[in-house]
C-alpha positions, -999 to 999 in steps of 0.1 A, spaced: 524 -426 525 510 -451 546 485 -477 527 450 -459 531 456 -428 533 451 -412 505 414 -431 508 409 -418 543 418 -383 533 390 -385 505 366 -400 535 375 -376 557 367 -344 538 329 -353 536 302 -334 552 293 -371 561 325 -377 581 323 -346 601 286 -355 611 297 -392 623 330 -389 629 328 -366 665 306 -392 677 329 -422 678 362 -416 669 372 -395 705 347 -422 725 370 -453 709 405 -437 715 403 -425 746 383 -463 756 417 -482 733 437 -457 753 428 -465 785 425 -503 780 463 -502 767 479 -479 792 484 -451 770 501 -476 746 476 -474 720 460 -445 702 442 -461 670 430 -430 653 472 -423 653 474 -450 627 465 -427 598 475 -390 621 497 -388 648 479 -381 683 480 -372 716 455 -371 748 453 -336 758 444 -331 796 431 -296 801 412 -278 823 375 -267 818 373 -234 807 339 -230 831 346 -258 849 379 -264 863 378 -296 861 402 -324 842 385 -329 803 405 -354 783 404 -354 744 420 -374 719 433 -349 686 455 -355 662 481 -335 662 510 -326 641 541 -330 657 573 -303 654 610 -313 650 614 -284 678 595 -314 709 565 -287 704 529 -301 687 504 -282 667 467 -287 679 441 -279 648 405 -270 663 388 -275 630 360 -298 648 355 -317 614 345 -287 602 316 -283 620 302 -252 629 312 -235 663 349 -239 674 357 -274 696 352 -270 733 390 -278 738 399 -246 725 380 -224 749 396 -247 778 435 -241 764 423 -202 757 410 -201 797 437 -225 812 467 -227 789 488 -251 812 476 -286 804 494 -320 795 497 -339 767 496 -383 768 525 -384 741 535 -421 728 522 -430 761 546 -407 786 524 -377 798 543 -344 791 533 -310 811 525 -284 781 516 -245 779 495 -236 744 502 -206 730 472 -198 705 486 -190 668 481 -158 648 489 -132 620 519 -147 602 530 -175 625 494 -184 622 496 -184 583 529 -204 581 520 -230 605 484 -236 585 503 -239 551 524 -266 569 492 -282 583 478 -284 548 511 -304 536 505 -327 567 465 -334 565 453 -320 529 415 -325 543 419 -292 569 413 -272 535 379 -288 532 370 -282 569 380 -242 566 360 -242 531 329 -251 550 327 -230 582 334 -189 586 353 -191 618 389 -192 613 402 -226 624 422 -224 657 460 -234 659 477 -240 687 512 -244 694 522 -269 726 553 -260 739 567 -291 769 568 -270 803 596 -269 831 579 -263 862 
């Protein structure tokens, strides 16, 4: 484990955190990411990450959002809508739920994706695997009565 993590784990699991934390950490990648061509996604330092372009659910139009993300040995990558555990489920979610073809800024090569929202037992095996990865998702369920959102990105053909 990477020096720090174990630190920004603890940090991240604060009601503190979540309150701060939605504020600058989306507004600084996505301004690192652009300034570095898609080289650089900082908050991938402690979490791996990817830029997700989807649609607006209301919209239609482009919304890009840093996440972190937790990458399968299969090419796929599993999107966690805990929103820091905030209250009320990220606004990304309800764009992949209306427009489920979107594209992912992946180690800086844009890849063409379709989510597939997770449930029942794929749901349950995929969030026990998530906990292994980032510990602190436990904390963010604790605190809110919605059931965090997984998604599963899968890279598309067409």
């Amino acid at each position: 484990m990477a020096p720090g993590v174990k630190l920004m784990q603890k940090m991240s699991s604060t009601r503190t955190f979540a309150k701060i934390a939605p504020h600058f950490i989306p507004a600084m990648d996505r301004t690192v990411h652009r300034l570095t061509r898609g080289k650089v996604l900082l908050s991938a330092k402690m979490l791996p990450g990817v830029i997700l372009t989807a649609r607006g659910a209301k919209s239609g139009l482009p919304r890009r959002t840093p996440l972190a993300c937790m990458p399968e040995e299969t090419g796929s990558w599993i999107l966690i809508g805990s929103n820091f555990g905030r209250p009320g489920h990220p606004a990304w979610t309800g764009n992949l739920l209306a427009h489920p073809d979107a594209e992912v800024n992946w180690l800086g090569a844009d890849i063409p994706v379709r989510a597939r929202l997770l449930t029942g037992e794929e749901r349950a095996a995929v969030w026990e695997a998530t906990l292994g990865f980032w510990p602190p998702y436990a904390a963010y369920q604790a605190r809110v009565e919605r059931e965090i959102r997984l998604f599963r990105l899968e890279r598309r053909t067409d």
